[in-house]
N, C-alpha and C positions, 0 to 999 in steps of 0.2 A: 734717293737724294743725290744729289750732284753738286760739288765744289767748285768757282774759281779759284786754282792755286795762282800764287803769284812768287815769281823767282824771279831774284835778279841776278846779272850772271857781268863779267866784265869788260865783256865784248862780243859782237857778232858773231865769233866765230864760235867761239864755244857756247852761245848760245842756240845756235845753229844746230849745233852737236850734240846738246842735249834735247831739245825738240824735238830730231828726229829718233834719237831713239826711244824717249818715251814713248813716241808714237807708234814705231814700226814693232816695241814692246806692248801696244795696247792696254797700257798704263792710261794714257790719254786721250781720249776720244779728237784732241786738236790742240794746237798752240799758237796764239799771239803771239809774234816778235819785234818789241817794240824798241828799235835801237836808237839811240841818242838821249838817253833818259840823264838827265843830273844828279848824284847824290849828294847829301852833307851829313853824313853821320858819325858817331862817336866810335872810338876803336882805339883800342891799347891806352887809354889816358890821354887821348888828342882827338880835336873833331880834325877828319877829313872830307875829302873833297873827291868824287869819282866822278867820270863818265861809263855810263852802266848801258845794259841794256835788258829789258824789262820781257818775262814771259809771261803771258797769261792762255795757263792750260785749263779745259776742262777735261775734270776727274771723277768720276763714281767714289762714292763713298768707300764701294766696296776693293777701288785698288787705289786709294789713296798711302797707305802703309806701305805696300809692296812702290808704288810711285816715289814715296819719301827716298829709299833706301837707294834707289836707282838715282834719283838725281844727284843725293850727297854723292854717290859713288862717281860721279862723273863731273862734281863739280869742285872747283880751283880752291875756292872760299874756306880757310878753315869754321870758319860758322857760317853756312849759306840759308841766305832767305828765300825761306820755304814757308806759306803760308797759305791757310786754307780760309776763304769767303763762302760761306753755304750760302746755295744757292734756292730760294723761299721759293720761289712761281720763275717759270721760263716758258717760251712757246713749246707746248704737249710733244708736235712732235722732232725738236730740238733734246728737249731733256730726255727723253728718249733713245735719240740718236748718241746723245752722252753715254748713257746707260750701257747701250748695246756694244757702242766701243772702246768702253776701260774697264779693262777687265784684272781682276788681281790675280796673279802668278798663280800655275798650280803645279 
């Protein structure tokens, strides 16, 4: 089984920086970097207002844990969004190629 996570991070740069290394850690078989993204959400007792920039990695089930730890670890946000979309049906040999390259820590 294969997840899109979805992180959003607070600019290019560091999301840049988190990308590559989940990837070059083989935590992620790949990562979307969608920058320019708007936020409006609630924080500390006040809605705010961000310019964000949006990750969408694919993750194996099976390193999504060790995946979690890595991104909190490298990222700005005292609460960062990190969030897992299981992935029901994909082309066979796509979910595959997920499979083969996210691999959990050993």
């Amino acid at each position: 089984m294969a997840y899109l996570a979805y992180i959003t991070m607070p600019d290019r740069e560091n999301a840049m920086t988190v990308a590559r290394v989940i990837v070059e850690s083989r935590l992620a078989a790949g990562v979307n970097v969608l920058p320019g993204a708007l936020s409006v959400y609630r924080w500390q007792g006040g809605v705010r207002e961000a310019e964000e920039c949006l990750l969408v990695a694919q993750v194996s089930r099976a390193a999504f844990s060790n995946f979690c730890n890595v991104v909190r670890r490298h990222h700005c946000h005292e609460v960062p969004c990190i969030v897992a979309l299981s992935v029901e049906a994909g082309h066979t040999p796509f979910m595959r190629w997920i499979e083969e390259n996210s691999l959990p820590l050993s």
